[in-house]
LUMVEX-9421 format. One record per residue (C-alpha): residue in three letters; y, z, x; residue number from 1. Coordinates in steps of 0.2 Angstrom, whole numbers, plus 5000, padded with zeros to 4 digits. Layout:
<rokes>
<residu: ALA, y: Y, z: Z, x: X, num: NUM>
...
</rokes>
This chain:
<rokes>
<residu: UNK, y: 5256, z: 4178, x: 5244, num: 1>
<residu: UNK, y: 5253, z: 4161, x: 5251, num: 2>
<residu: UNK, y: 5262, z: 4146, x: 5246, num: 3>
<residu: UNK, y: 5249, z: 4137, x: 5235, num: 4>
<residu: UNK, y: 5248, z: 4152, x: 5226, num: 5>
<residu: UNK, y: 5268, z: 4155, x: 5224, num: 6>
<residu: UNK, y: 5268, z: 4135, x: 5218, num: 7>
<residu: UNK, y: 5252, z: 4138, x: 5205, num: 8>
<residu: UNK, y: 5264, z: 4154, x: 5198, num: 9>
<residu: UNK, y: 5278, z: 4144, x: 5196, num: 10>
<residu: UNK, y: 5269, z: 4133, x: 5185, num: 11>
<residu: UNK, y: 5261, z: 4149, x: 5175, num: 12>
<residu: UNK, y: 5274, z: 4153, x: 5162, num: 13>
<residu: UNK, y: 5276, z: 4171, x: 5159, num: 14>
<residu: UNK, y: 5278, z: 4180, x: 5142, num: 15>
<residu: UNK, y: 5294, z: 4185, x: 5135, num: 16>
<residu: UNK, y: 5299, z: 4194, x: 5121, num: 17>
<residu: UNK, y: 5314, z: 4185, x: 5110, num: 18>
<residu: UNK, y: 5326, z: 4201, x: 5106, num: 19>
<residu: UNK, y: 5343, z: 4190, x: 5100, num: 20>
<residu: UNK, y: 5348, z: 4175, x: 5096, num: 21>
<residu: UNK, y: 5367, z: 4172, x: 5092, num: 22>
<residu: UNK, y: 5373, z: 4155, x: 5082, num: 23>
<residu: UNK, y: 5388, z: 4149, x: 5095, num: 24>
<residu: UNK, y: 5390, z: 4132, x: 5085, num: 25>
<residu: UNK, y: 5381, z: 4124, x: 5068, num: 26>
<residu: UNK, y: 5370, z: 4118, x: 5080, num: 27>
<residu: UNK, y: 5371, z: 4129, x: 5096, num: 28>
<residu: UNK, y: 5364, z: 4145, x: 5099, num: 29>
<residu: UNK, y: 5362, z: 4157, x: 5112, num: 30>
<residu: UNK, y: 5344, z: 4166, x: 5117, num: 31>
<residu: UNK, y: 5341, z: 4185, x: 5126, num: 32>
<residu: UNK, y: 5323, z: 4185, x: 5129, num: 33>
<residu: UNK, y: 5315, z: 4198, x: 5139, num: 34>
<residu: UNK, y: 5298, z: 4200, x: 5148, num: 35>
<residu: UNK, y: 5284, z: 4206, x: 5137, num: 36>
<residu: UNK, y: 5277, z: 4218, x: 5153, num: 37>
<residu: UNK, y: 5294, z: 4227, x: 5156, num: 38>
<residu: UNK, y: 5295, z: 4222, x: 5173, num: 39>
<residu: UNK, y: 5315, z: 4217, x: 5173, num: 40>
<residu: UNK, y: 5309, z: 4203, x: 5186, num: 41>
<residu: UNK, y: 5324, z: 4193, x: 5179, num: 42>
<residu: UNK, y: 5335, z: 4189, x: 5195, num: 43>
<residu: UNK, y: 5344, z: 4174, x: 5195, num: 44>
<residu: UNK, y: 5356, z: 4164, x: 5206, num: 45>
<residu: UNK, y: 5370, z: 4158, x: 5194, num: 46>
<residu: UNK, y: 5367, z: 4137, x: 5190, num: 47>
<residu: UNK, y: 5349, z: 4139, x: 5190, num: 48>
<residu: UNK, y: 5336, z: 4135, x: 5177, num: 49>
<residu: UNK, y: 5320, z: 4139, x: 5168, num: 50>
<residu: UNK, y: 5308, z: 4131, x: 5158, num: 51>
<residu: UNK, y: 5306, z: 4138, x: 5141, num: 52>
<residu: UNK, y: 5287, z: 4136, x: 5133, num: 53>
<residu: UNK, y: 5287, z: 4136, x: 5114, num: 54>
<residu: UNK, y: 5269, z: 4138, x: 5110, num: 55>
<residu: UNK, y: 5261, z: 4124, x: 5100, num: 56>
<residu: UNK, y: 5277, z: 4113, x: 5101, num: 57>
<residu: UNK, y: 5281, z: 4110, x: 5118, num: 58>
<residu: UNK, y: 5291, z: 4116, x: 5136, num: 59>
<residu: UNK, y: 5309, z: 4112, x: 5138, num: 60>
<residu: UNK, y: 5321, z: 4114, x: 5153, num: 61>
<residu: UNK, y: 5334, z: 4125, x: 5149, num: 62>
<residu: UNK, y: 5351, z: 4133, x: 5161, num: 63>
<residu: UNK, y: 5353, z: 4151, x: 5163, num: 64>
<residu: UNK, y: 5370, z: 4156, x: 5154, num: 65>
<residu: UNK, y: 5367, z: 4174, x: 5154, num: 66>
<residu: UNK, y: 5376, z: 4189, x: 5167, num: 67>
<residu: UNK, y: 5368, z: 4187, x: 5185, num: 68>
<residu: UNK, y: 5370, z: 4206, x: 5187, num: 69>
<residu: UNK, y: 5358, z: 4211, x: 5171, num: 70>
<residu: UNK, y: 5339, z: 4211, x: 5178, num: 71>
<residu: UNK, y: 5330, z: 4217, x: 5161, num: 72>
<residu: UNK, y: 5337, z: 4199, x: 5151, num: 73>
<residu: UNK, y: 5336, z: 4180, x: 5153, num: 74>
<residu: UNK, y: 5350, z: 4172, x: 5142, num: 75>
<residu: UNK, y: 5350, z: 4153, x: 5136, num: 76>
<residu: UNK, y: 5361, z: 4144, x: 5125, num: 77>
<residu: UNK, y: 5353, z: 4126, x: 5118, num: 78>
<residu: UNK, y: 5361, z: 4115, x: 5106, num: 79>
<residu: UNK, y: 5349, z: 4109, x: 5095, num: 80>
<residu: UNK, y: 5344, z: 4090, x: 5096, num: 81>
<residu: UNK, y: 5326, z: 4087, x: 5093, num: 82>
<residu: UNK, y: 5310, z: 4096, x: 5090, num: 83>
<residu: UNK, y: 5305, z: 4106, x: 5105, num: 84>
<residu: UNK, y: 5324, z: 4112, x: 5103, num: 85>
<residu: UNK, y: 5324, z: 4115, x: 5084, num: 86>
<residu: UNK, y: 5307, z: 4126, x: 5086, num: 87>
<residu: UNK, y: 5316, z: 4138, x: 5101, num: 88>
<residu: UNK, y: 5331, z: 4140, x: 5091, num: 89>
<residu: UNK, y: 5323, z: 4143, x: 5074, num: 90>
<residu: UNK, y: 5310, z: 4159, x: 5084, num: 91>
<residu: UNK, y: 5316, z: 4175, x: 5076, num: 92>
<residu: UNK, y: 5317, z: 4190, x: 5085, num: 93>
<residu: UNK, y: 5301, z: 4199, x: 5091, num: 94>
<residu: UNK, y: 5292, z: 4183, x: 5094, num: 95>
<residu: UNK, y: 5283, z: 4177, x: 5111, num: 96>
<residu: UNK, y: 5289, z: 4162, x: 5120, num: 97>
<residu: UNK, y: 5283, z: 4157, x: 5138, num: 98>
<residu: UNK, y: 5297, z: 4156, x: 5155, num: 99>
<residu: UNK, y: 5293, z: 4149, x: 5169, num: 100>
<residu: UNK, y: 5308, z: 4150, x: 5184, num: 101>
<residu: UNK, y: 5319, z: 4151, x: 5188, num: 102>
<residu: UNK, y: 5321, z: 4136, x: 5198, num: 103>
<residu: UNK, y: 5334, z: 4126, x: 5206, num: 104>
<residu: UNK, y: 5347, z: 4127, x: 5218, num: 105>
<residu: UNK, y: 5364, z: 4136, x: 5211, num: 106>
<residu: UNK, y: 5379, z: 4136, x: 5211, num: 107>
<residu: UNK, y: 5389, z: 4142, x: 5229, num: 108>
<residu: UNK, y: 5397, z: 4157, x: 5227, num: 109>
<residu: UNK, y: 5392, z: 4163, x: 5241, num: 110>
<residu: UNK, y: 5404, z: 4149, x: 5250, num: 111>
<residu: UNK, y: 5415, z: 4152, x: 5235, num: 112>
<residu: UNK, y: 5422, z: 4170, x: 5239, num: 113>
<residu: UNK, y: 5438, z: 4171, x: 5249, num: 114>
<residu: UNK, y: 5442, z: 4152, x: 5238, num: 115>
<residu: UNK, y: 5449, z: 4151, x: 5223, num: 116>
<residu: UNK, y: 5438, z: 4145, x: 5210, num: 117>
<residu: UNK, y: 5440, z: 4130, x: 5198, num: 118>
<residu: UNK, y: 5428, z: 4129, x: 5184, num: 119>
<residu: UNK, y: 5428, z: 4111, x: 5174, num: 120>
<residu: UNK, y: 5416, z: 4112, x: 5159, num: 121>
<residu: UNK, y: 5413, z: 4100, x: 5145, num: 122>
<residu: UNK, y: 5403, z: 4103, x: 5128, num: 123>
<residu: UNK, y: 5390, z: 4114, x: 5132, num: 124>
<residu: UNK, y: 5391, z: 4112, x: 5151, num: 125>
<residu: UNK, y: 5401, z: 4127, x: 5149, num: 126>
<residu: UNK, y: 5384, z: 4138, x: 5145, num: 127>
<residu: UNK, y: 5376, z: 4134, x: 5166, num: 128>
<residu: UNK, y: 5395, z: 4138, x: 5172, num: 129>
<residu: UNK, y: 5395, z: 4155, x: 5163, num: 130>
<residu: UNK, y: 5386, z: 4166, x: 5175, num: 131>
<residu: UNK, y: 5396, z: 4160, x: 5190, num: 132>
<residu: UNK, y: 5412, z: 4167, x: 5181, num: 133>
<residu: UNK, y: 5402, z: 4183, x: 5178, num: 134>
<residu: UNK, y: 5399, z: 4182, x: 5197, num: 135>
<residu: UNK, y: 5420, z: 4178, x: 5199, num: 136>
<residu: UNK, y: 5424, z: 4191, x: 5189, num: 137>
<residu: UNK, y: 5410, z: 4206, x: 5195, num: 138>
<residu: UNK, y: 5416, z: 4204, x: 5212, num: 139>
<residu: UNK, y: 5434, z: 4200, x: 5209, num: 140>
<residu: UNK, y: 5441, z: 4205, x: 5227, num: 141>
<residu: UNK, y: 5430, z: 4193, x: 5233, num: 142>
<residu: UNK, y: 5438, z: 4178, x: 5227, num: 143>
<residu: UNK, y: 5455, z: 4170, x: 5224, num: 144>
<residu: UNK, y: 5460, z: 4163, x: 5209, num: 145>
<residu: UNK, y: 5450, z: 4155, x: 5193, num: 146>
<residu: UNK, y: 5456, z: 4141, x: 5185, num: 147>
<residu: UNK, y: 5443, z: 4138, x: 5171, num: 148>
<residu: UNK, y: 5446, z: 4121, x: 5161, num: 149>
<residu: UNK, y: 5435, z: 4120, x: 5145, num: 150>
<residu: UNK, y: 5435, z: 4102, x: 5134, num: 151>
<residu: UNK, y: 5424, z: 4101, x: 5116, num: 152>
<residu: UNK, y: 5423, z: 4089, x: 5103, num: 153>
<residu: UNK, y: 5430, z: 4099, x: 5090, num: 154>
<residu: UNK, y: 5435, z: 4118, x: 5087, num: 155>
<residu: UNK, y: 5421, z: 4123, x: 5079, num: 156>
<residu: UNK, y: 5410, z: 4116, x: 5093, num: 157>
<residu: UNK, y: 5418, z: 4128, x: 5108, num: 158>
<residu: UNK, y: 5405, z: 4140, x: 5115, num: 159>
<residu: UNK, y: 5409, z: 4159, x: 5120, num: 160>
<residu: UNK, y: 5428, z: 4157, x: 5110, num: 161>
<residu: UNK, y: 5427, z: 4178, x: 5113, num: 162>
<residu: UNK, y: 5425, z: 4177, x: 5129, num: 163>
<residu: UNK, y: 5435, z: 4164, x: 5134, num: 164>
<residu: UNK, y: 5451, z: 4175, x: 5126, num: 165>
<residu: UNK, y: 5446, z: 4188, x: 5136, num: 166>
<residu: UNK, y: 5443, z: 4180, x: 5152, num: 167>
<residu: UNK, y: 5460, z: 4172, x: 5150, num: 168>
<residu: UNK, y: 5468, z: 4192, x: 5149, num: 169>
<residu: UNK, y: 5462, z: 4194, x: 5165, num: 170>
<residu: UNK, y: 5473, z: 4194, x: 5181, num: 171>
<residu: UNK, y: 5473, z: 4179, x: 5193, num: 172>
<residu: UNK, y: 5463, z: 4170, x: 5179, num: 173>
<residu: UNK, y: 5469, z: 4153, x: 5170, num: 174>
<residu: UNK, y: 5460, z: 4146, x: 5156, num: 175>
<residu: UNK, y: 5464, z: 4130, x: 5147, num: 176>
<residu: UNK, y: 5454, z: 4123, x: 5133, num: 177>
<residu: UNK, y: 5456, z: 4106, x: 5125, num: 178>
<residu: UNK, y: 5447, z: 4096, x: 5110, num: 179>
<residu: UNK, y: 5446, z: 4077, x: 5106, num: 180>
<residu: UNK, y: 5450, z: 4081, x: 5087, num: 181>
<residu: UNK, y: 5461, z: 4097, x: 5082, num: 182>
<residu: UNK, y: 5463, z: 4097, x: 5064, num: 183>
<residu: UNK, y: 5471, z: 4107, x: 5052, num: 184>
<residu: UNK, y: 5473, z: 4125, x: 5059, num: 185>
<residu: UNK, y: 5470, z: 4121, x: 5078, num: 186>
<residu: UNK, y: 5487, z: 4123, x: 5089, num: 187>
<residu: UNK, y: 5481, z: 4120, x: 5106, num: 188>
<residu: UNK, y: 5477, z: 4105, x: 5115, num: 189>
<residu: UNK, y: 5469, z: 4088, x: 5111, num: 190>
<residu: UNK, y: 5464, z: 4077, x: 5122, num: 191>
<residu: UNK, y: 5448, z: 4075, x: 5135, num: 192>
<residu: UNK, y: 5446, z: 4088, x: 5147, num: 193>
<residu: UNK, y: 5455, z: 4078, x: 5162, num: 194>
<residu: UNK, y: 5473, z: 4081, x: 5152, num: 195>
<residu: UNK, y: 5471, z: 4101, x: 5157, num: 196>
<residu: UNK, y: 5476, z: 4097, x: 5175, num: 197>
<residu: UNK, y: 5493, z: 4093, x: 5171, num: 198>
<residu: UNK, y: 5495, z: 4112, x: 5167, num: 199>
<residu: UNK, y: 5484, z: 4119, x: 5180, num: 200>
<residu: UNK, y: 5493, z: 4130, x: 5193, num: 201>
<residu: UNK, y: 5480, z: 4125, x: 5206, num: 202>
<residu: UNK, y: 5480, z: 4127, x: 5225, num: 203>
<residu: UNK, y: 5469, z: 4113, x: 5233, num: 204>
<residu: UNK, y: 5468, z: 4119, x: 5250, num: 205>
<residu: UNK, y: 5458, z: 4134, x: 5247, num: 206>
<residu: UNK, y: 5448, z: 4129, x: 5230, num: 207>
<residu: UNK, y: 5432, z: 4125, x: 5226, num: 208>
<residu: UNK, y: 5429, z: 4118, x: 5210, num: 209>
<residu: UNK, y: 5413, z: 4118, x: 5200, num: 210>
<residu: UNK, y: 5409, z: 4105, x: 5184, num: 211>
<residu: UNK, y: 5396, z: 4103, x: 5172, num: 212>
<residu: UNK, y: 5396, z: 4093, x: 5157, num: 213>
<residu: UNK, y: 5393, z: 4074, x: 5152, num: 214>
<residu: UNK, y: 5390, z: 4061, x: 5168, num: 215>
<residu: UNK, y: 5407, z: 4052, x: 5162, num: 216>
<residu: UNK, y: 5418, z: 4065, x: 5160, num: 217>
<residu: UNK, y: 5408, z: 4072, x: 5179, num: 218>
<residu: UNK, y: 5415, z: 4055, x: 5185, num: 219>
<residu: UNK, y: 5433, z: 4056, x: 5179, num: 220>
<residu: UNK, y: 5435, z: 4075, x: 5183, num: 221>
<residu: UNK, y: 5430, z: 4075, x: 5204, num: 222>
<residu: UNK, y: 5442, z: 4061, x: 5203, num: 223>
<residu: UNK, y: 5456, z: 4069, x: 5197, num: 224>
<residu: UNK, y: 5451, z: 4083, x: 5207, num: 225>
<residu: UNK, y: 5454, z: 4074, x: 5221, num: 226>
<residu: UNK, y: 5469, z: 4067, x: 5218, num: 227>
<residu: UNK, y: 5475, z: 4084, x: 5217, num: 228>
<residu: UNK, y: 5470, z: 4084, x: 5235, num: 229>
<residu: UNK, y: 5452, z: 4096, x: 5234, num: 230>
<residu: UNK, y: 5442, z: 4088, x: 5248, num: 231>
<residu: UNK, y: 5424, z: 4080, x: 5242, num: 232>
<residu: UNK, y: 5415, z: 4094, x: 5250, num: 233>
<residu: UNK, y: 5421, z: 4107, x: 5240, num: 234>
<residu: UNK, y: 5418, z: 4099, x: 5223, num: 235>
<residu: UNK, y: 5400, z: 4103, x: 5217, num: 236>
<residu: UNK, y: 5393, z: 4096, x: 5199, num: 237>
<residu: UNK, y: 5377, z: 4102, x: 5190, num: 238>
<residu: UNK, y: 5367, z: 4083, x: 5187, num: 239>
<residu: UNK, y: 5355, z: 4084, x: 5170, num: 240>
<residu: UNK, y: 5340, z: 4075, x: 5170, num: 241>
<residu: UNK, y: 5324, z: 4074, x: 5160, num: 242>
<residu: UNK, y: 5314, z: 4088, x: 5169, num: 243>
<residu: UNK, y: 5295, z: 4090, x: 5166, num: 244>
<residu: UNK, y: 5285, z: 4099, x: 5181, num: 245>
<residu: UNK, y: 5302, z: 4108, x: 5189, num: 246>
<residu: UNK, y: 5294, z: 4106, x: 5204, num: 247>
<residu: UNK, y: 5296, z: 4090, x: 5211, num: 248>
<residu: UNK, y: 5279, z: 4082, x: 5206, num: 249>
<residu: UNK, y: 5278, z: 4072, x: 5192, num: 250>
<residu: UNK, y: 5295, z: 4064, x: 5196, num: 251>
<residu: UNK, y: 5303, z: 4062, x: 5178, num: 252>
<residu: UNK, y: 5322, z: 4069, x: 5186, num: 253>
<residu: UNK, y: 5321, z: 4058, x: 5203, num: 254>
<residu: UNK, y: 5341, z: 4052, x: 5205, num: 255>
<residu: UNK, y: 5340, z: 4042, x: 5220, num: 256>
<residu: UNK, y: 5332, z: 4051, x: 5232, num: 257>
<residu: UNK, y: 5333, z: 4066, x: 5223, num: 258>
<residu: UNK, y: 5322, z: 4076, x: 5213, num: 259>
<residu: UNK, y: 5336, z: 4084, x: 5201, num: 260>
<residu: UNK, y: 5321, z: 4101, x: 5197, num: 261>
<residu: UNK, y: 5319, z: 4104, x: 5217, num: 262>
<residu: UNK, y: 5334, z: 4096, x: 5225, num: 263>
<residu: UNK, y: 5346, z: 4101, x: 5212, num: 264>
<residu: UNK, y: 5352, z: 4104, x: 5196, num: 265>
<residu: UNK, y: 5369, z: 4109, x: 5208, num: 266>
<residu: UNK, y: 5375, z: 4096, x: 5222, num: 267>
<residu: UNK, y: 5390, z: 4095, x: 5232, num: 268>
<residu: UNK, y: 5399, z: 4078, x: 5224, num: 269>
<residu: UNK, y: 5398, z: 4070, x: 5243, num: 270>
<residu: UNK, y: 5379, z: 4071, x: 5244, num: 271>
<residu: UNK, y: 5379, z: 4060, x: 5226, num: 272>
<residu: UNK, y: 5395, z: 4052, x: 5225, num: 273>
<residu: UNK, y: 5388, z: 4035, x: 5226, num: 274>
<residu: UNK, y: 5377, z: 4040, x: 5215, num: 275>
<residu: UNK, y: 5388, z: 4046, x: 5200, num: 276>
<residu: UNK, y: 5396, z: 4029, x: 5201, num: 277>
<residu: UNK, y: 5381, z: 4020, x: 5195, num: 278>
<residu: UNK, y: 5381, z: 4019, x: 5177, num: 279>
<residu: UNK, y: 5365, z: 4022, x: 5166, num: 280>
<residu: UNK, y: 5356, z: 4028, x: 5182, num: 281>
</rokes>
């Protein structure tokens, strides 16, 4: 295949089949879809992205957060906030929606293993970290420790509260989740996601730490990251933007020199550090 014709595929979506969608939240949800040929082309490198075509309504950039290891399913989870989002939500079962991907540079496990592994989410940044903890966890004697630190709004807005019981059962694994409000019935900890470190048995040195959520709360945790001692180069942060083409051509995600769809969603911190300080950019 020649390059022109890999670039004008990329920007042919394929047909899927929608086979589940789960409520996570009131207003989150996560979708399986699968291809409508059978082909189990589904492979995927954990932190990438797709672009999901609702017919009639419009196209939407969305992270993987399914299992990196399961070829015959994409999985997305989307909070819904407008509506393109309302539309993909609201499909039941059995209906057609278009993919296009996946895109993107990942996250690096690759460079992960023999490290342990600090996860930071916030909200639902947690949903483009999940397959990187399947990655952890599939190949466990290839990596050290995982440290996952998880910060919502409220209880009832925390994604994957099944799973995050079980991971935290698992050996050499730590997880610590924190809400701004509790309320009545919630006993754990309350406060922004940053408080966590305080009760993280972390070992600098020989971590890499991976974030994901709101640009402030990026800002605030690869500071206290270093201040923990990691060095910048081992601090990597998925960066959201409005993305349209997912190919670098219409220039909607351009962040400095960056085209967030091509160049990213993943960055090492020191490639955008001066960046990240810049507010509203």
């Amino acid at each position: 295949m020649t390059a022109a014709a890999a670039q004008f595929d990329a920007m042919v979506p394929s047909a899927c089949v929608l086979k589940q969608v789960t409520k996570e939240t009131p207003d989150t949800f996560t979708l399986a879809v699968a291809r409508e040929n059978g082909s189990g082309e589904n492979a995927f490198a954990p932190g990438q992205f797709s672009m999901l075509w609702v017919f009639g309504v419009g196209e939407l950039p969305i992270s993987i957060s399914g299992d990196p290891s399961k070829h015959d399913e994409l999985v997305y989870t989307v909070r819904s906030v407008g509506k393109a989002t309302h539309a993909l939500v609201s499909q039941k079962p059995g209906t057609e929606i278009g993919v296009r991907g996946p895109f993107g540079h990942g996250w690096p496990f690759q460079a992960a293993r023999g490290h342990d592994v600090i996860i930071v989410a916030g909200g639902i940044g947690l949903a483009p970290l999940r397959p990187m903890i399947y990655e952890v966890f599939q190949n466990r004697a290839e990596y050290g420790r995982l440290v996952i630190l998880y910060g919502a709004r409220s209880p009832r807005e925390l994604l994957y509260r099944k799973e995050l019981a079980a991971w935290a059962r698992q050996p050499e694994t730590q997880v610590l989740v924190t809400v701004d409000y509790g309320g009545i019935g919630w006993h754990g900890h309350v406060g922004v996601v940053t408080t966590l470190f305080k009760y993280a048995r972390l070992h600098p040195a020989r971590s890499v730490a991976m974030i994901c959520g709101p640009e402030i709360m990026m800002r605030f945790v690869t500071r206290q990251l270093q201040e923990h001692g990691l060095q910048e180069q081992n601090i990597y942060l998925s960066m959201e933007r409005n993305m349209k083409c997912a190919a670098g051509f219409c220039g909607h995600c351009q962040y400095g020199k960056h085209f967030i769809c091509k160049d990213g969603p993943v960055f090492p911190y020191a490639e955008i550090a001066q960046l990240l300080d810049k507010y509203e950019l």
